[in-house]
C-alpha positions as CSV (number, residue, x, y, z in Angstrom):
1,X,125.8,59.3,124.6
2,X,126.3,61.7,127.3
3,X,124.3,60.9,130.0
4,X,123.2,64.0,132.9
5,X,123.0,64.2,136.4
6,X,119.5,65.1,137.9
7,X,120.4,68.3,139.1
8,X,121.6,69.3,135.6
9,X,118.9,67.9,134.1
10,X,116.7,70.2,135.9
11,X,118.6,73.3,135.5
12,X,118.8,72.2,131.3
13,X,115.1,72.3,131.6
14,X,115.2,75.3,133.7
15,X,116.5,77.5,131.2
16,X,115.0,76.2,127.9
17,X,112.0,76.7,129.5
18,X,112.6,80.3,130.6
19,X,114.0,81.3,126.9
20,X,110.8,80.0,125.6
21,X,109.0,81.9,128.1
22,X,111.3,85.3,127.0
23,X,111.0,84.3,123.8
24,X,106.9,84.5,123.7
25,X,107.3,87.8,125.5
26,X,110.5,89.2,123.4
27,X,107.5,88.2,120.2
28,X,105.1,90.1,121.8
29,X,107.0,93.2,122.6
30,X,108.5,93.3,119.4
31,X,105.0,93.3,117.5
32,X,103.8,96.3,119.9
33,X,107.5,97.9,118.5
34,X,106.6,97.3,115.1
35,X,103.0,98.8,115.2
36,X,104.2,101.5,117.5
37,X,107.2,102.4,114.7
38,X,104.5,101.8,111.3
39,X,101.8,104.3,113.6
40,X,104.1,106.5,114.2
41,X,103.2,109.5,111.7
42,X,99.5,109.1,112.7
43,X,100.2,109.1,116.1
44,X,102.6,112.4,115.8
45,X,99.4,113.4,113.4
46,X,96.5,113.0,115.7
47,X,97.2,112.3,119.2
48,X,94.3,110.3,121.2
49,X,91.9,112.8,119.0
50,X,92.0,109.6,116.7
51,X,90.0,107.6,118.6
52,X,87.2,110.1,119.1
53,X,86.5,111.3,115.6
54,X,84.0,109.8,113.3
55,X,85.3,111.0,109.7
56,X,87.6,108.3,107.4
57,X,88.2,109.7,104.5
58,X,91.6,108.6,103.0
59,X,91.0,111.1,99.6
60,X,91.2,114.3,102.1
61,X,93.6,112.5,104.7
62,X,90.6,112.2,107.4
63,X,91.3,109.5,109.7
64,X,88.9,108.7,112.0
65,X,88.6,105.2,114.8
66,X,85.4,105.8,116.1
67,X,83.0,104.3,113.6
68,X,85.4,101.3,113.5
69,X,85.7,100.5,117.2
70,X,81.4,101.0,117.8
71,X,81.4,98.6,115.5
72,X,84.3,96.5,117.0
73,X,82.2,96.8,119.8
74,X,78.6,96.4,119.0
75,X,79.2,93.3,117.1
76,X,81.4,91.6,119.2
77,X,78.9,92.3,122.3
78,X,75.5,91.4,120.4
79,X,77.5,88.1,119.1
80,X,78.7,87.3,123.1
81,X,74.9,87.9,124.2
82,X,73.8,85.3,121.6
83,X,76.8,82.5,122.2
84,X,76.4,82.7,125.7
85,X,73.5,81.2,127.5
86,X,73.4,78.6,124.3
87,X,77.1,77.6,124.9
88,X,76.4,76.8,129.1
89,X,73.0,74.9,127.5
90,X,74.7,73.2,125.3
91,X,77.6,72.5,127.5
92,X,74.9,71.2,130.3
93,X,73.7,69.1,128.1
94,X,76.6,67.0,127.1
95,X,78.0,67.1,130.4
96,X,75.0,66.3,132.7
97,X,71.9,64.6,130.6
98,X,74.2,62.5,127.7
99,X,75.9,59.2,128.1
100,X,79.7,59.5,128.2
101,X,79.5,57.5,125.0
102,X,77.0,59.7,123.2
103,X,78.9,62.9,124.6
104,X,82.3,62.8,123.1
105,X,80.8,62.5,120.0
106,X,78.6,65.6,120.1
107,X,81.4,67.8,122.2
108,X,83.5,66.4,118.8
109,X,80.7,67.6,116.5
110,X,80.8,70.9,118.4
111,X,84.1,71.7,118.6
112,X,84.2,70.8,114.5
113,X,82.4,73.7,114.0
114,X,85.2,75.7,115.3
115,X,87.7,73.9,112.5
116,X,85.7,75.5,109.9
117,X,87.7,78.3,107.8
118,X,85.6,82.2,108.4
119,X,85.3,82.8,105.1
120,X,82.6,79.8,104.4
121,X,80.9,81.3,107.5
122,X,80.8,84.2,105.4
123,X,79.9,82.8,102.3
124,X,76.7,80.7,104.3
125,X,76.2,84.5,105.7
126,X,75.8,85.7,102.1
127,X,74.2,83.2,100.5
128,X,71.8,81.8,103.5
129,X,71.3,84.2,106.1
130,X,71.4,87.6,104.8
131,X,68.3,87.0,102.5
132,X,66.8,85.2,105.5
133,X,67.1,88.2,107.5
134,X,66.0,90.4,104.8
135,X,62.8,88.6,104.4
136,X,61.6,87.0,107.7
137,X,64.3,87.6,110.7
138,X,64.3,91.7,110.2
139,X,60.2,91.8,109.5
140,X,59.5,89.9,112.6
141,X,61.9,91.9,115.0
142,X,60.3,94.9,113.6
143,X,56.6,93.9,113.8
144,X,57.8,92.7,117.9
145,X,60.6,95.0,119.3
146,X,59.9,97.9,116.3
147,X,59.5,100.3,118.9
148,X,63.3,100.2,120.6
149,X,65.1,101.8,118.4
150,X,68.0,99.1,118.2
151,X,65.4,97.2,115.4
152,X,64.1,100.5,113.2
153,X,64.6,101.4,110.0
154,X,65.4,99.6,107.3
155,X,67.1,95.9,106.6
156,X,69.1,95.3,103.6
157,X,70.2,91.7,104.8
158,X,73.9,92.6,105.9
159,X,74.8,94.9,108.8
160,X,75.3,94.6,112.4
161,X,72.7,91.8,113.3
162,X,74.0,89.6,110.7
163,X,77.3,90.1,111.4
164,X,77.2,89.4,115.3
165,X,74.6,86.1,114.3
166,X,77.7,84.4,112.6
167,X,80.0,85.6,115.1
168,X,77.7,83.6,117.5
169,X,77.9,80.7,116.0
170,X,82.2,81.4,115.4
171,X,82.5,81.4,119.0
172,X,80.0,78.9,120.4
173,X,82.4,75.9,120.1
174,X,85.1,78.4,122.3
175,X,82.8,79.2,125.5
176,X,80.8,75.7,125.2
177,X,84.3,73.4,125.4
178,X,85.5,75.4,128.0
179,X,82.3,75.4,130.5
180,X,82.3,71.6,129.6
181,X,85.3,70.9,130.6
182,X,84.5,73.5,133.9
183,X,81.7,71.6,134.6
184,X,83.0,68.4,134.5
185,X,85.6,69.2,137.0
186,X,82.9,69.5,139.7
187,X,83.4,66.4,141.7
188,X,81.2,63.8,141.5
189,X,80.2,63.6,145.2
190,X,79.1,67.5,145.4
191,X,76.3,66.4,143.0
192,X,75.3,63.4,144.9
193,X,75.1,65.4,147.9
194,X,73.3,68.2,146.8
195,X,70.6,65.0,145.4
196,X,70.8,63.7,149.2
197,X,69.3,66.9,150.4
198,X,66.3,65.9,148.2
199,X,67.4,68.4,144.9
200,X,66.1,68.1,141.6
201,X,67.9,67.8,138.6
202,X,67.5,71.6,137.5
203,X,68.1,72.7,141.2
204,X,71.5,70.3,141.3
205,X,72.7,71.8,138.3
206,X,72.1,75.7,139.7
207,X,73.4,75.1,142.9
208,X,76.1,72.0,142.4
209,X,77.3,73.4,138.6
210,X,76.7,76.6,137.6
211,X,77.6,78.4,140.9
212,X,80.8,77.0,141.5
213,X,81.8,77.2,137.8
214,X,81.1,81.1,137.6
215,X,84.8,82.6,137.5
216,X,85.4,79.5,134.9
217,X,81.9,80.4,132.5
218,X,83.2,84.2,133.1
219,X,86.7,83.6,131.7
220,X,85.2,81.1,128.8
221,X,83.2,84.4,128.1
222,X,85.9,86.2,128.0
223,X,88.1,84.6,125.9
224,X,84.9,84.1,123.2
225,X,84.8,87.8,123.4
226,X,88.3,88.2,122.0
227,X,87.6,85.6,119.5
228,X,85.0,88.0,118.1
229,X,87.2,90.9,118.4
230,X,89.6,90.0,116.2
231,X,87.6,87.7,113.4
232,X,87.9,89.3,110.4
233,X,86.7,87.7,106.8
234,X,83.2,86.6,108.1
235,X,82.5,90.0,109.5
236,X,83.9,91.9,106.5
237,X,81.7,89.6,104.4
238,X,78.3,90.4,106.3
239,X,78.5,93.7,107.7
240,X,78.3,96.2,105.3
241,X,81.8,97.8,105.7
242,X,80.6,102.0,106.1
243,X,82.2,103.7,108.9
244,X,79.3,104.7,110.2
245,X,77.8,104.9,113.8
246,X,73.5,104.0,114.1
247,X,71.4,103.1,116.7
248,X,69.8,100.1,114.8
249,X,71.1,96.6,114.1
250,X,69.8,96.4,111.1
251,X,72.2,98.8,109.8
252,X,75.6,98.6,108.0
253,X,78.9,99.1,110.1
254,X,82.4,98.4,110.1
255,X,85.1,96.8,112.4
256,X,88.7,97.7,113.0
257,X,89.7,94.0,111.5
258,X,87.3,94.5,108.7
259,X,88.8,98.2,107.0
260,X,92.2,97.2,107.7
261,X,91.3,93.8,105.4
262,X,89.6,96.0,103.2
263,X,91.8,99.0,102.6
264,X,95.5,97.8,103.7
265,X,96.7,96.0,100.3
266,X,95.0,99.5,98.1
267,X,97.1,101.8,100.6
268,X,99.0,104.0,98.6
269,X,99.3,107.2,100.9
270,X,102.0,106.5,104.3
271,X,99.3,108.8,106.6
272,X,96.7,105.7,105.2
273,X,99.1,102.8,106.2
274,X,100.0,104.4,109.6
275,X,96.3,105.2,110.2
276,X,95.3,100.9,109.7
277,X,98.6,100.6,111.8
278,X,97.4,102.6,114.5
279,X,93.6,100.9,114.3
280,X,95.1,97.6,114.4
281,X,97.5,98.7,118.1
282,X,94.2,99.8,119.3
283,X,92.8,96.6,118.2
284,X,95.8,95.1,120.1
285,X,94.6,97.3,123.3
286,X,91.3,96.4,123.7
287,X,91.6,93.0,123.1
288,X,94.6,93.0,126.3
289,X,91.8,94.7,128.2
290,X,89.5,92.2,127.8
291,X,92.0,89.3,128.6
292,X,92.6,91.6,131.9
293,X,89.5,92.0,132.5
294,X,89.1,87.9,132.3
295,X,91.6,87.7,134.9
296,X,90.3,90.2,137.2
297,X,86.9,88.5,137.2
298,X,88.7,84.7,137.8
299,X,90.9,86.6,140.3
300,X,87.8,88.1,142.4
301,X,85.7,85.3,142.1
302,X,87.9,82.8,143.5
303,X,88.6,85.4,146.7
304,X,84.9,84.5,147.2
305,X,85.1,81.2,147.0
């Protein structure tokens, strides 16, 4: 057996781990190539004019994103809205009120839930909490909030709201194990000596945890955000799938994941292919915003700090 130096050992290392490193980024150039290449006609086609227009019509060649990215969009906001404060709750509580015992059972529990396959998220959608919306969820928004019109007209059970409700619960494991494990690397003396100073509980948690943790609960925000921007199956399941753009919740949409599921394998016409390739690299765009934007938001926050 050969045996290796230290130095050599360390320059071995060296380079493996730099080719991994190219490699990952040689992967991810590559799939930018291969959706530039397979966009390419509606690129040449439309321009940027693609993103703007509202028609999809594949029988008359009319190729529109904008229905599909509101809806993108809407969803995935609504959904990050809902997961949020719940996740830092339940994250709080497993960190700060359970016994260490009792709390790597339930942060087990919780992260389960994000072990389950979408599609029985979307089946529980169907079968559970579209009729529940229909009949008691949609009624009560409408008898409480009717007058904005995010909750008017009318609720068939699946659209936006119902959509963006699973999605909450999809990425609620993603931003709670992350502002645990944020929370818990506050040292321990920093919450003893904000208690010293005669602080309650609730007031060592907002000034001890949550304001020191803020660039962490922003990135674990983040990166739940582009969970929700990609999902697929549940969302295609729930939301109606028409390309249209409404002010209400209640009513059917469709997401850039969802049509390209839908319509990608019945694709006979190369302007239709090229036009799912082109949603799915602007897919590819927003979601790199949003994991720039994650960093920015670390990057400025810990300037402050």
């Amino acid at each position: 057996m050969i045996k290796l130096n230290s130095k050599t050992q360390d320059a071995v290392l060296f380079y493996v781990l730099r080719f991994i490193s190219l490699l990952v980024i040689g992967l991810l150039l590559f799939i930018i190539f291969v959706l530039l290449k397979a966009a390419g006609p509606a690129i040449k086609l439309n321009g940027l004019s693609f993103i703007v227009r509202k028609e999809w019509n594949p029988v008359e060649d009319q190729y529109g994103a904008l229905p599909f990215i509101f809806g993108t969009l809407i969803t995935s906001f609504v959904a990050v809205l809902i997961a949020t404060p719940i996740s830092i709750f339940v994250a709080l509580f497993i960190s700060e009120y359970l016994p260490k015992s009792i709390s790597r059972v339930i942060s087990l529990m919780v992260e389960m839930v994000a072990a389950i396959p979408s599609i029985v998220f979307g089946l529980w959608g169907i079968f559970y909490l579209s009729p529940l919306m229909k009949s008691t969820i949609a009624p009560f928004l409408k008898s409480t909030l009717g007058f904005l019109p995010l909750f008017d007209g009318p609720s068939f059970g699946i659209g936006i709201l119902t959509a963006s409700l699973v999605l909450s619960i999809m990425i609620v494991p993603t931003i709670s194990s992350i502002c645990r494990s944020v929370f818990e690397l506050i040292p321990q003396h920093q919450k003893e000596a904000s208690f010293a100073l005669g602080s309650t509980k609730y007031e060592m948690i907002k000034m001890a945890v949550l304001t020191p943790s803020i660039s962490g609960i922003s990135s674990a925000v983040v990166l739940g955000l582009g969970r929700a921007l990609g999902e697929t199956m549940a969302v295609t399941m729930l939301i109606g799938n028409s390309p249209i753009i409404s002010k209400s919740l209640f009513s059917p949409a469709a997401t850039m994941a969802s049509v390209m599921a839908n319509e990608y394998t019945d694709a006979n016409n190369p302007l239709h292919v090229s036009s799912l390739c082109y949603l799915a690299l602007l897919l590819f765009f927003i979601t790199f915003l949003s994991n720039l934007f994650a960093k920015s938001i670390v990057k400025n926050f810990s300037k402050i700090g």
